[in-house]
C-alpha positions in Angstrom: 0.0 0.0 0.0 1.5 3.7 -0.9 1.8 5.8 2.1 1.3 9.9 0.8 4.1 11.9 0.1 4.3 15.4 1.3 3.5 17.8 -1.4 5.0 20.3 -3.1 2.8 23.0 -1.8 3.4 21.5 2.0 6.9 21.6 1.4 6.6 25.4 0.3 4.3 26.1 3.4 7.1 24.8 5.8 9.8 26.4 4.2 7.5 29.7 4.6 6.8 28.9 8.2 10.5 28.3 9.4 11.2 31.8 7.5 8.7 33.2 9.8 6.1 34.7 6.5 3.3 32.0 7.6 2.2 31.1 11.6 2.6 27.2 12.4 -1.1 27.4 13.0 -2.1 28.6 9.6 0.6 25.5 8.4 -1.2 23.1 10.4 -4.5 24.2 9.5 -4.1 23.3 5.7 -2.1 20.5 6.8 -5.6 19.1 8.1 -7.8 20.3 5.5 -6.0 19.0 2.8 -5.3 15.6 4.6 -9.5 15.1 5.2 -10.8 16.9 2.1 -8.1 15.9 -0.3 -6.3 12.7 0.6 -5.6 11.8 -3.1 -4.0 15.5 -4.0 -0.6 13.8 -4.1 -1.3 9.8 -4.7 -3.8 7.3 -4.8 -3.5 4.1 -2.9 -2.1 0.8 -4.0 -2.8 -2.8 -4.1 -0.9 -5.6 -5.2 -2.2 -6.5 -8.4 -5.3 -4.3 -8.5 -6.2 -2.1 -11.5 -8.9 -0.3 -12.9 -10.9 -2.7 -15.6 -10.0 -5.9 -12.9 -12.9 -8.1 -12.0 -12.5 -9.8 -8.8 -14.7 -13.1 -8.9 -13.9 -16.5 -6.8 -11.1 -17.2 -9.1 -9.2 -14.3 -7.4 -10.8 -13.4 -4.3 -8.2 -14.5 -2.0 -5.6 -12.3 -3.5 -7.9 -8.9 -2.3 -9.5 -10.2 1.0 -8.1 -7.5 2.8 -9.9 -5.0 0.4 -12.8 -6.0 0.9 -15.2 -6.4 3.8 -16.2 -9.7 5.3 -19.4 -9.5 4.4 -19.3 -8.7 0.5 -16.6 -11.1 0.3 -18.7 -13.7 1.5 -20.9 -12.7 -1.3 -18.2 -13.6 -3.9 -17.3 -16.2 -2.9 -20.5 -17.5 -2.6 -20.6 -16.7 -6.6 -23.3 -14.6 -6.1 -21.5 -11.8 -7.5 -18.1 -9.9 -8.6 -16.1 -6.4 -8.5 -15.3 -4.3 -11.5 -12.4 -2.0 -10.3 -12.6 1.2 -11.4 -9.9 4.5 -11.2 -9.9 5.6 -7.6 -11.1 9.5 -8.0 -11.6 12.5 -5.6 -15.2 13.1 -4.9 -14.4 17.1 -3.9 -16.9 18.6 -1.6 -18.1 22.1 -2.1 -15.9 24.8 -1.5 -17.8 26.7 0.9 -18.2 23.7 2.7 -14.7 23.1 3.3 -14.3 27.0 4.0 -16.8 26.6 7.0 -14.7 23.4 8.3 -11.4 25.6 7.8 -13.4 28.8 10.1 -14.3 26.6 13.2 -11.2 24.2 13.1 -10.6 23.6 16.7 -13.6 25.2 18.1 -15.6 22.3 18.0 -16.2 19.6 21.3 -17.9 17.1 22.8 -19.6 17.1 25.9 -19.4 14.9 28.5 -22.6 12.6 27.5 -22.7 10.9 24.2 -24.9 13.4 21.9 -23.5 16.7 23.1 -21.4 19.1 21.2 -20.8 22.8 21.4 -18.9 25.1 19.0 -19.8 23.9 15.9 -21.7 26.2 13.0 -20.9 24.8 9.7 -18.7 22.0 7.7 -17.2 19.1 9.4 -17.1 19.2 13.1 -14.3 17.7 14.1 -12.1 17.1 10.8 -8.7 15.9 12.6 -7.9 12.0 11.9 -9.1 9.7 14.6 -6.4 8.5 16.8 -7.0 4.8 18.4 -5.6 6.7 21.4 -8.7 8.4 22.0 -11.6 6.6 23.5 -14.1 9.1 21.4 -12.5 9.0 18.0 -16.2 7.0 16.9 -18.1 9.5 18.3 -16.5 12.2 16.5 -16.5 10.3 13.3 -20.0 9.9 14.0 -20.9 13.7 14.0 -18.3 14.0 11.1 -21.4 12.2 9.3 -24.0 13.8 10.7 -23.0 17.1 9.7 -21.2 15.8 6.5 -22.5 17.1 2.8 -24.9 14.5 2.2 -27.2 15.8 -0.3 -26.1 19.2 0.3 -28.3 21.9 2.0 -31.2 20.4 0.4 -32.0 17.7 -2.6 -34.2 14.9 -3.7 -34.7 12.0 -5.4 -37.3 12.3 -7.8 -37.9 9.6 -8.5 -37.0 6.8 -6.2 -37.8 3.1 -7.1 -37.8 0.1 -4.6 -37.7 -3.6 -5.4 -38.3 -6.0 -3.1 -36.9 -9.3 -4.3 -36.4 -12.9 -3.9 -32.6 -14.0 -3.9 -33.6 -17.5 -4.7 -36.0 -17.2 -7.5 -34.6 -13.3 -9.0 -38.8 -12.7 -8.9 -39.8 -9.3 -8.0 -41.9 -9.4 -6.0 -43.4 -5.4 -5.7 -42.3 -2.4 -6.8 -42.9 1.2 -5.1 -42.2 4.5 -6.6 -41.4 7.1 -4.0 -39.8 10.9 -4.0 -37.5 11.8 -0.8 -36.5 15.1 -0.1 -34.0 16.2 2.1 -33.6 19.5 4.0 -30.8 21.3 6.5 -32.2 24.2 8.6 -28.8 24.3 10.2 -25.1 24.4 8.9 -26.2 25.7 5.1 -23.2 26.5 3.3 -24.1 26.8 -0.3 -28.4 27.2 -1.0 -29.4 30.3 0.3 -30.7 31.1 3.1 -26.9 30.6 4.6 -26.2 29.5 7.3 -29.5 28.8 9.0 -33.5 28.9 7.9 -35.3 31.0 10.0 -37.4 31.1 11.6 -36.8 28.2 13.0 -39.3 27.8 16.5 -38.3 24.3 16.7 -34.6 24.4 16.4 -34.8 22.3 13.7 -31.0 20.4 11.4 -33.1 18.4 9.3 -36.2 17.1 8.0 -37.1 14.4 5.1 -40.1 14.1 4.0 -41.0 11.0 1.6 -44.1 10.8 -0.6 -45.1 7.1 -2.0 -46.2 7.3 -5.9 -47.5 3.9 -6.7 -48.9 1.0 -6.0 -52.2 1.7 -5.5 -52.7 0.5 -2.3 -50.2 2.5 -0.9 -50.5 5.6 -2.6 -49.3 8.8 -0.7 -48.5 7.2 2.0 -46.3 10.3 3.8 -43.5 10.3 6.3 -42.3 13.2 8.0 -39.1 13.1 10.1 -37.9 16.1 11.7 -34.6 15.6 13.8 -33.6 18.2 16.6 -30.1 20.3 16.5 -30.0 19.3 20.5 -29.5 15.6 19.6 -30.4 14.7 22.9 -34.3 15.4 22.0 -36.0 12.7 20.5 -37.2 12.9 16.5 -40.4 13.8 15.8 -41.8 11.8 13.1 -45.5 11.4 11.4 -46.9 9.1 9.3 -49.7 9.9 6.5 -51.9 6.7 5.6 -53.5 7.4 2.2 -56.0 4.9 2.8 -57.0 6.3 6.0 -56.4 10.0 5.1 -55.3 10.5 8.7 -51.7 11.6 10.1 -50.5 9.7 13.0 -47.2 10.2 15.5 -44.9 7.4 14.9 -43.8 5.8 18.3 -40.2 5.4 18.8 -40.0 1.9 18.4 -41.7 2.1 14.7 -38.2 3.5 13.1 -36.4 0.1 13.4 -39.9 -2.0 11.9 -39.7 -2.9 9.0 -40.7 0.5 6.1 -43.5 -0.3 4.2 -42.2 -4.3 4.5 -38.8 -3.7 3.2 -35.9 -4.5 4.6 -35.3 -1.4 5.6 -35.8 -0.1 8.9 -36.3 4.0 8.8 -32.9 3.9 11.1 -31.4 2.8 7.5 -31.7 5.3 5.4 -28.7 6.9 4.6 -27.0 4.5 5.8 -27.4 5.7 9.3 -30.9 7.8 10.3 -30.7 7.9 13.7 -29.3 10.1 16.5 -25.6 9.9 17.9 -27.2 9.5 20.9 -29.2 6.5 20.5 -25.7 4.6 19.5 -22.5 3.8 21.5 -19.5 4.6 19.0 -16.3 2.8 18.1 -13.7 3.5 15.9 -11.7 0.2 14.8 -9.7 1.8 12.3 -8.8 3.3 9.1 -8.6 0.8 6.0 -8.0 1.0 2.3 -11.4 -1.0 0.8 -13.2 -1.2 -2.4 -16.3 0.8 -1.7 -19.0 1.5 -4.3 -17.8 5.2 -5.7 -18.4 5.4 -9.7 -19.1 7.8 -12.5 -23.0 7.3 -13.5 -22.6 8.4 -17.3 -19.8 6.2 -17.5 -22.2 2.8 -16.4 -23.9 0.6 -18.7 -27.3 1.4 -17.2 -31.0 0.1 -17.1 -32.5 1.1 -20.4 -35.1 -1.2 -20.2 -37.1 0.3 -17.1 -37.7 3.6 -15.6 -36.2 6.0 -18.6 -37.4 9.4 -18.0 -38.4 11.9 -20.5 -35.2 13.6 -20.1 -33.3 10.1 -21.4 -32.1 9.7 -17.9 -31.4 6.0 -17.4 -31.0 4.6 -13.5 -28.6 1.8 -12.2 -29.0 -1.9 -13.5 -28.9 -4.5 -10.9 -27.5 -8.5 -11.4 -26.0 -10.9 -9.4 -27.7 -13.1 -7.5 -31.8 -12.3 -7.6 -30.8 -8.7 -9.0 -29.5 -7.8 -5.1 -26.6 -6.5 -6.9 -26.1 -2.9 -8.7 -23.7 -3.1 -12.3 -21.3 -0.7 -10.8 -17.6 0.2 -10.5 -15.6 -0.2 -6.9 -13.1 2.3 -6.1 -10.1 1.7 -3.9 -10.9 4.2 -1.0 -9.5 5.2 2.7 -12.4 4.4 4.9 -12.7 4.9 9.0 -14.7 1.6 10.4 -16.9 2.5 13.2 -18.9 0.2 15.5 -22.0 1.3 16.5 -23.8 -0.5 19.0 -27.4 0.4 20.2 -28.4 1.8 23.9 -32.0 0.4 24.1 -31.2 -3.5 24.7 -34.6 -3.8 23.1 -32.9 -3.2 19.4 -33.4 -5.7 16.7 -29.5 -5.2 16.1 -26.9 -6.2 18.5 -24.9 -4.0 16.0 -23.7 -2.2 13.2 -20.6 -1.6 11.8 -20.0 1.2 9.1 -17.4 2.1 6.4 -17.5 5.6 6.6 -15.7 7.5 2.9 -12.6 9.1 5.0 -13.3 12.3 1.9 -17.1 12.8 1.8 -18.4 11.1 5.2 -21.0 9.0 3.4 -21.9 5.3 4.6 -21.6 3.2 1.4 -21.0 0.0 2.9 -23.1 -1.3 6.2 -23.1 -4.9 8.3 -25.6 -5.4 10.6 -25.8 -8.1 13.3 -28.8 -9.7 14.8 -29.3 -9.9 18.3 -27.3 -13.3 18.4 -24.2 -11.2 17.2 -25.2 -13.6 13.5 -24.6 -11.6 10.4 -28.3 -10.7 9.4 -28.2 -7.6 7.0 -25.9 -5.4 4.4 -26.3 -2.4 3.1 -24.5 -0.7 -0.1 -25.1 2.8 -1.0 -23.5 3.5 -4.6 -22.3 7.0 -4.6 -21.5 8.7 -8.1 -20.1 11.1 -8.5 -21.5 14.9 -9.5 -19.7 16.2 -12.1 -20.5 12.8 -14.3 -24.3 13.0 -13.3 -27.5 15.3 -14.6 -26.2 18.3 -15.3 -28.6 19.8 -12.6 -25.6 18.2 -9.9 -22.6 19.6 -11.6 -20.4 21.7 -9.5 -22.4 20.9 -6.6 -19.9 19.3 -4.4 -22.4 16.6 -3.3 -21.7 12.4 -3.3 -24.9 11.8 -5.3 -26.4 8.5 -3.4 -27.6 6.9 -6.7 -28.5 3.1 -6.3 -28.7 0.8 -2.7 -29.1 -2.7 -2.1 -30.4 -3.7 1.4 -29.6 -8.2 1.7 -31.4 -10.0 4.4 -29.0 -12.7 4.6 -31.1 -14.9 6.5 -34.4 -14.5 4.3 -32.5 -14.7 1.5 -34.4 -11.6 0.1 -33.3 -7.6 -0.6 -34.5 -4.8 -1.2 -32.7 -2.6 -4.1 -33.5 1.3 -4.9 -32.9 3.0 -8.5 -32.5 6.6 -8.1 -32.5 9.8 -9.9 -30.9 12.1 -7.7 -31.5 16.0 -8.0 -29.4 18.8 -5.7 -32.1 21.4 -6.9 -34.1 23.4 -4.3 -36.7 24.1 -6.7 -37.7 20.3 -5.4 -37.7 21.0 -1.8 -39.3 23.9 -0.5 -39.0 24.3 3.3 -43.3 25.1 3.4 -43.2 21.2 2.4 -41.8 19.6 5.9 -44.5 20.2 8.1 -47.7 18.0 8.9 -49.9 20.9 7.2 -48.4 19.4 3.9 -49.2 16.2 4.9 -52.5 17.0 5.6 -52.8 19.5 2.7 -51.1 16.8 0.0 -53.7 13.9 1.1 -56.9 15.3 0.8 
């Protein structure tokens, strides 16, 4: 594996510093921006015998265990499906993102319970590496992500198709057409109003809000979730039943049931849709993996199904009963973080995620049963912007375009088809509240 070479410009930044023209602070400032929004400026990492076009199936496996988790290997070797390599790439975040990590670098902390912090206003909370040293490191890594870019200050996907399928037989079994939409009161860097929505009574980061299409049967069904900036308070969440034209508070417990009898739970989405106070955090170190990073345009995609009018074509899925999106792997750090649930009533004993050490999305998931047996995994592909619609161009934001959830143990998944859209034209603030639910319904 190639370690990174100090740059050129570092090398002129410390020359400058021991002249006395630039303060060791300023030097180690970019020292850490670069290192967590850049880290393949000067290199990308190696692997023996791994190149971009390489398709890593049982015949080869071994060679690349340890770039790739247990899980997914499993998969392979099970010959339920294979790797394409592709070019390891940076995924660049939006510049006034990283400007807003760069203003409140070391003014950012935890508090003394799990779920506090103070100082932090904008961009990436704490954006240091983690050190093994430090019996936090997961928690920070953990608001890392919850403050990360995903999606931007607001986006949707619009549409958004679900397949629930049957690993042995490859039937599909139903298909739901949904729109999410995703929204930041808190932290905006880019969509104006910057930095905050206001006004803001409830002292609101987020809301989603997710609008079923079709079937019939479940036809706008709504979901509201609003999620506190004081992570401490619980979510508020509300659910709209088309058939029963009636909103309804959704109790705690309902996030980790089964959504709309997926295999999802709502705690899923994202990869993690929860608060960082409902999880103990671990940080078990930083990797080199294949994770599921890819340029869209560049795909052969799914022109059978779900074209739009605009020729946009979504993800194809094979492998073993279609659980599997046609996509490129990238050779990517990664931080692995435990997390492991407070309530002891959890259907999971655990979770463990490989977080994108550059953007802070969760591509890759495991999630254990309450046995401690491997029951579920999650893959998030993330394409990037620039090779996208051109609505996402320049955006800065690791466009989450196709997922595969795999029960394991039911031999079934549940795979999503997106058409991703950083475009606040889709995702007026007026449409998170339980009025619209109401409103939308009738």
């Amino acid at each position: 594996m190639n370690k990174y070479k100090t740059t050129p410009m570092f090398r002129a930044l410390g020359a400058a510093c021991a002249a006395g023209l630039i303060s060791t602070t300023a030097l180690a400032s970019d020292e850490v921006i670069t290192s967590t929004f850049y880290p393949y400026q000067d290199s990308t990492p190696q692997f023996d015998g791994l190149s971009p076009g390489l398709v890593i199936d049982q015949s080869n496996l071994a060679q690349f265990k340890d770039i790739i988790d247990p899980a997914f290997h499993s998969f392979i070797e099970n010959g339920w499906t294979t790797i394409t390599v592709g070019e390891t790439t940076s995924f660049d975040l939006h510049p006034s993102y990283i400007e807003a990590t760069r203003a409140s670098l070391g003014q950012v902390s935890l508090g003394d319970q799990v779920g506090e912090i103070s100082g932090w206003a904008a961009g990436r909370p704490f954006p240091e590496e983690p050190s093994a040293d430090d019996p936090r490191a997961g928690e920070k890594l953990a608001w890392n992500y919850k403050y990360g870019y995903n999606w931007g200050d607001s986006a949707a996907i619009y549409p958004f198709y679900w397949k629930y399928r049957d690993m042995d037989s490859g039937d599909i079994e139903r298909t739901i057409k949904f729109n999410f939409h995703f929204l930041n009161y808190m932290g905006r860097v880019n969509q104006e109003p910057t930095p905050e929505i206001t006004p803001n009574p409830s002292e609101l980061f987020r809301a989603i809000y997710v609008q079923v299409l079709d079937p019939y049967d479940v036809r706008n069904t709504q979901l509201l979730i609003h999620r506190a900036a004081d992570d401490l308070k619980r979510d508020n969440s509300w659910l709209y039943l088309g058939f029963q034209r009636r909103v309804r508070r959704l109790a705690t417990g309902q996030v980790t049931d089964a959504f709309l009898g997926s295999d999802l739970m709502i705690e899923d989405f994202e990869g993690y849709n929860g608060r960082i106070s409902d999880m103990n955090w671990r940080y078990q170190g930083t990797r080199y993996m294949l994770m599921p990073f890819y340029n869209h345009n560049e795909l052969t995609l799914d022109a059978e199904t779900h074209q739009d009018d605009d020729g946009y074509q979504v993800v194809a899925f094979g492998g073993q009963g279609g659980c599997f999106p046609n996509i490129t792997w990238q050779l990517r750090k990664v931080y692995e973080v435990e997390a492991v649930p407070v309530d002891e009533s959890h259907p999971l004993s655990r979770r463990v995620h490989f977080m994108d050490a550059q953007t802070f999305t969760i591509p890759r998931t495991i999630s254990y049963d309450r046995k401690g047996s491997l029951w579920k995994t999650f893959t998030i592909g993330q394409a990037h912007p620039d090779h996208h619609l051109p609505a996402n161009q320049g955006s800065g934001v690791s466009i989450d375009d196709s997922f595969s959830m795999i029960d394991v143990q039911a031999s079934h998944c549940t795979t999503g088809q997106f058409k991703g859209q950083v475009d606040p034209e889709l995702t007026p603030p007026n449409m998170f509240n339980v009025q619209h639910l109401r409103a939308t319904g009738s």
